[in-house]
C-alpha positions as CSV (number, residue, x, y, z in Angstrom):
1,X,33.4,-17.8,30.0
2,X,30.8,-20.2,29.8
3,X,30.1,-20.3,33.9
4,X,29.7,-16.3,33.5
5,X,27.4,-17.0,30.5
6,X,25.1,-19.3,32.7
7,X,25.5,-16.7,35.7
8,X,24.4,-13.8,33.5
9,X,21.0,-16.1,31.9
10,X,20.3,-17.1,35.5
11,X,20.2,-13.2,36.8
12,X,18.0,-12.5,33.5
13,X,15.7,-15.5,34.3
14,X,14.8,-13.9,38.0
15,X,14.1,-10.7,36.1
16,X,10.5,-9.9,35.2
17,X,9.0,-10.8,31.9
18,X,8.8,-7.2,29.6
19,X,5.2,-5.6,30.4
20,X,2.9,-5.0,26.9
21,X,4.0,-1.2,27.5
22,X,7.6,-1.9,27.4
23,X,9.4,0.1,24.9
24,X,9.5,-3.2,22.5
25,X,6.3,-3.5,21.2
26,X,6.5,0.3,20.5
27,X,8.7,0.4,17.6
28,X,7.2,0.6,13.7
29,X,9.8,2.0,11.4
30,X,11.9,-0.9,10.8
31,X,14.9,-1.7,8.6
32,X,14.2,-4.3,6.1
33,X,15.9,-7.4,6.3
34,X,18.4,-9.0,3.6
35,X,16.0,-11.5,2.6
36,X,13.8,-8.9,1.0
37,X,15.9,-6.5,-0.2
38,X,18.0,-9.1,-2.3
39,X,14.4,-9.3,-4.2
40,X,14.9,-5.1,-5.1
41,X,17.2,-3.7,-2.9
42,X,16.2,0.1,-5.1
43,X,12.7,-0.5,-4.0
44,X,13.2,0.4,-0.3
45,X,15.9,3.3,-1.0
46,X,14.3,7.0,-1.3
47,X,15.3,8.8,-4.5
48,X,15.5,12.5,-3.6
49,X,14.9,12.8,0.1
50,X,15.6,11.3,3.7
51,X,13.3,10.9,6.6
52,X,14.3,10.2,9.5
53,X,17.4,8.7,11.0
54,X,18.2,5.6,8.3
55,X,19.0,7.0,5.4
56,X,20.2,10.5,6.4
57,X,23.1,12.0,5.0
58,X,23.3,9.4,2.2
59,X,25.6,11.2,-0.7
60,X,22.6,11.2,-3.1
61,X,20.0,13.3,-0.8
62,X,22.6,15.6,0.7
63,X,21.1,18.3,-2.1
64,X,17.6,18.0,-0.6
65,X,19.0,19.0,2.9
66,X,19.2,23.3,1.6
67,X,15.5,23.1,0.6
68,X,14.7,21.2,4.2
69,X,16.2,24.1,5.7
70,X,14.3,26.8,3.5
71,X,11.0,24.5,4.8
72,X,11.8,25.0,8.0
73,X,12.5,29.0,8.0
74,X,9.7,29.1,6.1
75,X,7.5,27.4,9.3
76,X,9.0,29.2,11.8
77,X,8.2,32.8,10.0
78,X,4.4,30.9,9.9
79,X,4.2,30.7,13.6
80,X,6.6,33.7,14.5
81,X,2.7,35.8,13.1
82,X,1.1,33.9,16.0
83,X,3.9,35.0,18.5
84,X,5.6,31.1,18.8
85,X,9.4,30.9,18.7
86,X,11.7,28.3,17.5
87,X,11.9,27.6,21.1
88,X,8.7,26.7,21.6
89,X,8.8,24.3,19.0
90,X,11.9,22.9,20.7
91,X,10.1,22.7,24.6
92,X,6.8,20.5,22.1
93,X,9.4,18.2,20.7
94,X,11.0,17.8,23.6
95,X,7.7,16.2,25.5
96,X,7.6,13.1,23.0
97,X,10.8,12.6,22.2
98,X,10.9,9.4,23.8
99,X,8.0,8.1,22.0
100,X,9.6,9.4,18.8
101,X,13.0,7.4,19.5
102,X,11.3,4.1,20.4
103,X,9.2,4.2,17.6
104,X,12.6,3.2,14.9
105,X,14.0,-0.4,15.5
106,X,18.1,-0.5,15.6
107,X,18.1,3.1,16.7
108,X,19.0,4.2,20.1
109,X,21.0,7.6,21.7
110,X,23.8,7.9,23.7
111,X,21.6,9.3,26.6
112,X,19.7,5.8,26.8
113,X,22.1,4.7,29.5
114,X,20.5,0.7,29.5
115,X,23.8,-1.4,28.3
116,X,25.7,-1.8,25.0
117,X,24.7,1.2,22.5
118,X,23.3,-0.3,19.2
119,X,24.2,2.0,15.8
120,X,22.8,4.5,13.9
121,X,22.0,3.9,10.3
122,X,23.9,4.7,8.2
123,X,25.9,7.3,9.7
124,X,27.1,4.7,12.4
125,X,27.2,6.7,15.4
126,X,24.7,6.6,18.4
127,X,22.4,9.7,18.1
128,X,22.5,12.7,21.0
129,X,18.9,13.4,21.8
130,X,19.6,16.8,20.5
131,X,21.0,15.3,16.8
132,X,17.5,13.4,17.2
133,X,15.2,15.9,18.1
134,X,17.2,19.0,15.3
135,X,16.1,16.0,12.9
136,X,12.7,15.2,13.6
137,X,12.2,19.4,13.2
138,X,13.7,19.5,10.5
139,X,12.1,16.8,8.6
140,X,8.8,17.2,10.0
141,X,8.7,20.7,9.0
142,X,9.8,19.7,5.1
143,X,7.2,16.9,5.5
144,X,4.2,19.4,6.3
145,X,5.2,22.0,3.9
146,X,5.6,19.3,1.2
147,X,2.2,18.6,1.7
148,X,0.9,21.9,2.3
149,X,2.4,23.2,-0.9
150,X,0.9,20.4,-2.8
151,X,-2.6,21.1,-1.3
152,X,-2.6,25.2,-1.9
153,X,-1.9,24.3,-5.7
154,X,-4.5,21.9,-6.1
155,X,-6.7,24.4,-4.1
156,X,-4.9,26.9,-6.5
157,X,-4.6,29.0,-3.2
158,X,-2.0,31.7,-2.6
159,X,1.3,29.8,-2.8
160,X,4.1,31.6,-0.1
161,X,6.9,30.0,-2.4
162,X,8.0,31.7,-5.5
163,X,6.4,29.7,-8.2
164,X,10.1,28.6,-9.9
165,X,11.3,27.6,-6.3
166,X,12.8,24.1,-7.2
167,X,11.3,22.3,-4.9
168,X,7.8,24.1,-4.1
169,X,7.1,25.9,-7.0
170,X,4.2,24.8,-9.6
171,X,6.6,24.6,-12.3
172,X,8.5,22.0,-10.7
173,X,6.0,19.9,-8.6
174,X,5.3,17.4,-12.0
175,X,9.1,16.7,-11.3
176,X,9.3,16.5,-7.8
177,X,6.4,15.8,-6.6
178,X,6.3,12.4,-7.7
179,X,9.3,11.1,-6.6
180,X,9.0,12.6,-3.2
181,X,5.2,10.9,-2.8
182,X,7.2,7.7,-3.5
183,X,10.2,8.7,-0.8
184,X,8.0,9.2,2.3
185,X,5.9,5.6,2.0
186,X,9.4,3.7,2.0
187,X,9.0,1.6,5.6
188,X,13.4,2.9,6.2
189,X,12.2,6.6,5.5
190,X,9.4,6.9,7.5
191,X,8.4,9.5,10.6
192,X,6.8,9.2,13.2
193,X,2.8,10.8,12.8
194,X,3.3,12.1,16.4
195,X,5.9,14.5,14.8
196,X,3.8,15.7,12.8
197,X,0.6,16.3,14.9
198,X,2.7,17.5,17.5
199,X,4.4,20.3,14.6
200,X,1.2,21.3,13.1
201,X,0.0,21.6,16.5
202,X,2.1,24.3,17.4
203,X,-0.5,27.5,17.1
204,X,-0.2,29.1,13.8
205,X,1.4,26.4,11.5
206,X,-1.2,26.6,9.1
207,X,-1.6,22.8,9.0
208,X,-4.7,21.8,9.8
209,X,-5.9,18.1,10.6
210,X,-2.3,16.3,9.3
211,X,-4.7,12.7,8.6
212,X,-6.7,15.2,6.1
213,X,-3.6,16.9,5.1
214,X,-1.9,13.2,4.1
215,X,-4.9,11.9,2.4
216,X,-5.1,15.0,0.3
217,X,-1.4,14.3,-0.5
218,X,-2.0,10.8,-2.0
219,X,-5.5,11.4,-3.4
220,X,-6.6,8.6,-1.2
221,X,-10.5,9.4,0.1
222,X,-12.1,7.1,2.1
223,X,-13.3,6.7,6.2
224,X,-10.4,7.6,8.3
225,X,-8.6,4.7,10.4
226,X,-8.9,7.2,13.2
227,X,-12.3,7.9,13.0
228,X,-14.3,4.6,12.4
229,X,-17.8,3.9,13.9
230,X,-18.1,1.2,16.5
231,X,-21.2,0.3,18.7
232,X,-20.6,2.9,21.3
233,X,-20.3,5.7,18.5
234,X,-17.8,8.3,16.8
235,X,-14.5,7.7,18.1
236,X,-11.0,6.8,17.7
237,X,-10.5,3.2,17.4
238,X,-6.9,2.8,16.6
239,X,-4.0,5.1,15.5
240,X,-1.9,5.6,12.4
241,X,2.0,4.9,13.4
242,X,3.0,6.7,9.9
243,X,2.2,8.1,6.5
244,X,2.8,4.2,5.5
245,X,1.0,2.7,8.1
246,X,-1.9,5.0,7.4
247,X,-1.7,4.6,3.8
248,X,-2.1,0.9,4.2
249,X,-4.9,1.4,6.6
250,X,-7.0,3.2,4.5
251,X,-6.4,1.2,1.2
252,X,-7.6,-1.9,3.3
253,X,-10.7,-0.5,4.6
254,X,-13.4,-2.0,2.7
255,X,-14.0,-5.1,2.0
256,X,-14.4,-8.8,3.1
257,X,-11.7,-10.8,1.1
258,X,-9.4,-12.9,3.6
259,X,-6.4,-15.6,2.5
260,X,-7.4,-19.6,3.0
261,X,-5.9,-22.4,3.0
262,X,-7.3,-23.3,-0.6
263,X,-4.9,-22.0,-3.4
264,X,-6.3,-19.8,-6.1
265,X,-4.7,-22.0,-9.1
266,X,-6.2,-21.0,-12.2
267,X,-5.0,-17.4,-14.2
268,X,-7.5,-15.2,-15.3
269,X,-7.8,-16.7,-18.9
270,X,-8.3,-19.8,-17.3
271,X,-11.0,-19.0,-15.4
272,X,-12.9,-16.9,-18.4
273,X,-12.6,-20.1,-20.1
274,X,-14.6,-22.0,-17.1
275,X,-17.1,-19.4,-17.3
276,X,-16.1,-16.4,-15.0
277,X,-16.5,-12.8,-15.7
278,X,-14.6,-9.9,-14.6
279,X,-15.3,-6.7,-13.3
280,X,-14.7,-3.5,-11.0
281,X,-14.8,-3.9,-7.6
282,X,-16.8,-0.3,-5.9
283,X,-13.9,0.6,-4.3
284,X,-9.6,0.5,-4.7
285,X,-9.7,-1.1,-1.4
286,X,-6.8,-4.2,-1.5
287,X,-9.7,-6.4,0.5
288,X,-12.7,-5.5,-2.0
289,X,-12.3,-9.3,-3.4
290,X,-15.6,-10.8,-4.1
291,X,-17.0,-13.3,-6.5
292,X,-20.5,-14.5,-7.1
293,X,-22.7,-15.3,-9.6
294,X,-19.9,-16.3,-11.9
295,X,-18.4,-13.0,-11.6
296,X,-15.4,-12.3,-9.8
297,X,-14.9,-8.5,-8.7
298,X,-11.3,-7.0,-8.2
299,X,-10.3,-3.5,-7.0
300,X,-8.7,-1.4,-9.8
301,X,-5.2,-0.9,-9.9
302,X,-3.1,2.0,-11.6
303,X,0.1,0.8,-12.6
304,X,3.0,3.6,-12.6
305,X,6.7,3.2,-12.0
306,X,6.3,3.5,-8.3
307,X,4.3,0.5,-8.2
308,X,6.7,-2.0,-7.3
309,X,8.2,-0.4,-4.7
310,X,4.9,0.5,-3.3
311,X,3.7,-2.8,-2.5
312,X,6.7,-4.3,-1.7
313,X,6.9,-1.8,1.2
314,X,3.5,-2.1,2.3
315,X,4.0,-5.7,2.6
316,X,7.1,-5.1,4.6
317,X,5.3,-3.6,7.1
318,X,3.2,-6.5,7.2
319,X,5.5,-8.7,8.1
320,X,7.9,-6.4,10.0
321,X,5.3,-5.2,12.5
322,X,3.1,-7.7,14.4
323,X,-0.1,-6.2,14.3
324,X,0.1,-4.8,11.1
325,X,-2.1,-7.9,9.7
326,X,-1.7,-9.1,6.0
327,X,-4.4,-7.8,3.6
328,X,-1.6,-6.3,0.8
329,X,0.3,-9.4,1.1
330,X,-3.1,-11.3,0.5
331,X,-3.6,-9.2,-2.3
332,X,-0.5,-9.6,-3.6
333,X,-0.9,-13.4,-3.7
334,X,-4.2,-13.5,-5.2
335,X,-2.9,-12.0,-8.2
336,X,0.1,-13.6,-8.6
337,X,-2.6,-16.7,-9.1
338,X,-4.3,-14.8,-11.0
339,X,-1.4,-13.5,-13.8
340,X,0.7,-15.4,-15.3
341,X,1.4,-14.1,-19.0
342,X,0.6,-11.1,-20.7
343,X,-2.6,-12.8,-21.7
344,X,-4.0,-12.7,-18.4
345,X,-3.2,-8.6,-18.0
346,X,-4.8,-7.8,-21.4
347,X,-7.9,-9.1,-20.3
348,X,-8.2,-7.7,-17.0
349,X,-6.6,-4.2,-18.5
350,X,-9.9,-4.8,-20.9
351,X,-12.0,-4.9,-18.0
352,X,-10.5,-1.6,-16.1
353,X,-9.1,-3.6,-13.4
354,X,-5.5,-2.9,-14.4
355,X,-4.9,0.4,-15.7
356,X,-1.7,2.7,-16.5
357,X,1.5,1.8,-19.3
358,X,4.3,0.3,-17.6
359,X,6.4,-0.8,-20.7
360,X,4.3,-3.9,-21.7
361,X,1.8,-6.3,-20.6
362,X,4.9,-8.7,-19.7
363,X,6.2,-6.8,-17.6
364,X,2.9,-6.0,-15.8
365,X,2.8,-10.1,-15.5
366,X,6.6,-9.9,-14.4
367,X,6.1,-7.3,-11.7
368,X,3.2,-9.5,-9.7
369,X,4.8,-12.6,-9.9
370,X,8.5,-11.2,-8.5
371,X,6.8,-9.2,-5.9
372,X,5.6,-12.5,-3.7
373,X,9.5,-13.5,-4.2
374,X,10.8,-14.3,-0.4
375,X,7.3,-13.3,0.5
376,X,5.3,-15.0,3.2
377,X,1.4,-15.2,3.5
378,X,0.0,-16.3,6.9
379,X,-3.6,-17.4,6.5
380,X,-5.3,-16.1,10.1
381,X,-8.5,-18.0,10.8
382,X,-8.8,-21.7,10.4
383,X,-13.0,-21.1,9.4
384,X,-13.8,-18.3,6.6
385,X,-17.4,-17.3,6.0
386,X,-17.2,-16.4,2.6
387,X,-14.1,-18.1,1.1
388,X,-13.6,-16.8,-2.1
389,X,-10.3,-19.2,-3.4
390,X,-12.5,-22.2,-2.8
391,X,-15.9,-20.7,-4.1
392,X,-14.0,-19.6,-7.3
393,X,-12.3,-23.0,-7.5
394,X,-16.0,-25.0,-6.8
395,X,-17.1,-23.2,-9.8
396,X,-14.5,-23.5,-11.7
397,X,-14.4,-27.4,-11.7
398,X,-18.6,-27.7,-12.9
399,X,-18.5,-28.5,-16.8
400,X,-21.8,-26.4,-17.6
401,X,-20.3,-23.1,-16.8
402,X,-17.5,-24.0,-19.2
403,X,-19.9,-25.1,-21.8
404,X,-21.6,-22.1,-21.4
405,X,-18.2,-20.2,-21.8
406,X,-17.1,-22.1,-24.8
407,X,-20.8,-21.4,-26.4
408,X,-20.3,-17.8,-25.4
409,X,-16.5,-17.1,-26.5
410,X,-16.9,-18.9,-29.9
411,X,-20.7,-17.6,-31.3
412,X,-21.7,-14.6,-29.0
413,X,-18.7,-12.8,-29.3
414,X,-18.1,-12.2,-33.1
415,X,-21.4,-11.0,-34.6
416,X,-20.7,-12.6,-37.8
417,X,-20.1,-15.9,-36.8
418,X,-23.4,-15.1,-34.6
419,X,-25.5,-14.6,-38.1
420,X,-23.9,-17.7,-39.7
421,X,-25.2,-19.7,-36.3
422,X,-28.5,-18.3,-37.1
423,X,-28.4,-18.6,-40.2
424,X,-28.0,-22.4,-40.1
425,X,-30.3,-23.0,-37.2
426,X,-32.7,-21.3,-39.8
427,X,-31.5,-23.3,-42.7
428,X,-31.8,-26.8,-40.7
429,X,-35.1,-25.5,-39.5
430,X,-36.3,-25.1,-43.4
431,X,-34.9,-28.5,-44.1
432,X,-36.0,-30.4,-41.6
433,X,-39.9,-29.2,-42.0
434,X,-39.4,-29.8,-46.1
435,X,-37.9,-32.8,-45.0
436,X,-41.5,-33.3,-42.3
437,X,-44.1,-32.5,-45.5
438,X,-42.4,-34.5,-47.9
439,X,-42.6,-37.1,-45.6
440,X,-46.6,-36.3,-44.5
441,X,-47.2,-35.7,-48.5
442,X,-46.4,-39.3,-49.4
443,X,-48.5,-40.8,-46.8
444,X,-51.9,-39.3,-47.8
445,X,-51.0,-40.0,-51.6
């Protein structure tokens, strides 16, 4: 066996290395390792709804699989007013399909015909391309009318669902709604963004641009990854793999803040006590980090139950995907420095920087330091610009600033202890110019 083994690494050492279009370096929808999910396994399972190939038909989401249907019927009578068929969705699907498959790691169809079969999860079979593409329809479809639904409320436009239809009415949409936002930015339950574009494509889907469609979704404004000015002008600089990868994308658009070497030790009561002020940064962007001036700047941050699992799945994608980069996870680190009691979240909930009721302030504190559990953060570039760890720590370690700060907290902050400071500065004034004339009085006598 081990002469055969040395015969079969010798065949694959004449073979040619893998070209940078090789079907590799084309996947993005990854399972999450062991390591992370020990942290919260719950955070990377969807609640009410599969997409894709990983988590379908799971006992829990089977119910949601009637009201995918009902999405699809629904697109297919959309497009059957423009004259398109079911089958013409099929023959669109069918041209990037193969880009669809080799975008999901451990995932690969019977038809592949390269070798040993890897499985299917969790259903443990290998996918026909026909299982594959009925899925990405299906899914896609319930994807876009999820959306569209969503926007023709908010729009308050004509709705084409009844308004108590479980899923797509307005009545139910505070109940549903939320959870299925959560559902499709899970890195396991993701789809392709080619499925989409290529379904709302399809003439007569009602769709519109899906990019404007997804940010409507997530009330997430800001400059489109997609459409980002360079030197040479308007155009497309790089593509969204996902609604996750775009997500991430957008929420790190703005912004200078990069990781260094130098470690951001002090909490946020700490550093008020050296002298440094809080506030708002202008955007929510993860990379809008600044401090100068004594005043340290921080993007605002609206806690919810969804939180958790949120950032624990954007940084998965970090470190899943090789050119994701690392801004969340930076993020993520920075204020795990920055909280470590439920001191440090009052004062920055003071300050707007941390907003919405998750239970307490301790479990605000809990939530930052547990989500850089197992986590790694790769520090990029050897030479920053504008380091903001070791400006902050620079400042932090002059004794004037926290004089300052001491002055500040203890007699500018309560007004009465304010007019008592004034009151004696007045008092020592009086005596001290009795004290002066007295003194002047005796020498002419």
């Amino acid at each position: 066996m081990a002469e055969q083994w040395i015969i079969d690494l010798t065949k694959q050492l004449q073979s040619p290395l893998p070209s940078t279009d090789n079907k590799l370096w084309t996947k993005s929808i990854y399972r999450v390792p062991k390591i992370l999910t020990d942290v919260n396994s719950q955070a990377y399972e969807p609640k009410l709804a599969s997409f894709g190939p990983y988590h379908h038909d799971c006992r829990h989401l089977r119910p949601m699989e009637q009201h995918k249907h009902r999405a699809l019927i629904q697109f297919l009578r959309r497009i059957g007013k423009a004259s398109k068929t079911p089958d013409d969705v099929l023959v669109s699907m069918k041209k990037v399909e193969p880009s669809l498959r080799f975008s999901y790691d451990s995932l690969q169809t019977e038809d592949d015909g390269d070798g040993v079969p890897e499985k299917a999860y969790p259903r443990h079979h290998d996918w026909t391309k026909d299982e594959f593409l009925k899925l990405m329809i299906t899914d896609g479809c319930f994807t876009l009318e999820v959306m569209l639904a969503e926007k023709r409320s908010a729009t308050e436009e004509q709705s084409e669902y009844d308004s108590h239809d479980p899923v797509f009415g307005a009545h139910r949409k505070n109940y549903v709604i939320p959870d299925l936002k959560r559902d499709m930015l899970l890195i396991e339950n993701q789809l392709p963004l080619l499925a989409l574009t290529t379904l709302a494509d399809i003439e007569g889907s009602g769709i519109g641009d899906v990019n404007n469609l997804i940010k409507s979704f997530y009330n997430i404004s800001s400059t489109s990854p997609d459409d980002l000015i360079t030197e040479e002008g308007l155009k497309p600089v790089e593509r969204s793999f996902h609604i996750l990868d775009m997500y991430r994308k957008i929420m790190t658009a703005n912004g200078d803040y990069l990781p260094s070497y130098v470690e951001n030790v002090q909490s946020a009561t700490e550093l008020r006590d050296a002298g440094v002020s809080f506030c708002r940064s202008a955007t929510k962007s993860f990379r809008d980090i600044s401090f100068a001036g004594g005043k340290l700047s921080l993007p605002p941050l609206e806690i919810d139950d969804t939180t958790e699992s949120l950032m624990l799945n954007l940084m998965a994608l970090e470190r899943l995907h090789a050119t994701a980069g690392n801004e969340v996870t930076a993020y993520a680190f920075f204020m795990d420095g920055l909280i470590n009691t439920s001191d440090d979240v009052a004062l920055l909930r003071t300050e707007e920087i941390i907003m919405g009721w998750v239970g307490c302030d301790n479990n605000i504190a809990n939530l930052f330091n547990r989500i850089t559990k197992e986590a790694t953060l790769v520090v990029f570039k050897d030479d920053i610009q504008i380091d903001v760890n070791r400006t902050l720590n620079d400042y932090c370690k002059k004794n004037i600033h926290k004089w300052r700060a001491s002055f500040s907290h203890t007699y500018l902050q309560n007004p009465w202890v304010l007019f008592s400071l004034i009151g004696g500065l007045i008092l020592l004034g009086l005596t001290i110019a009795q004290t002066v004339y007295t003194v002047m009085s005796y020498y002419k006598a």
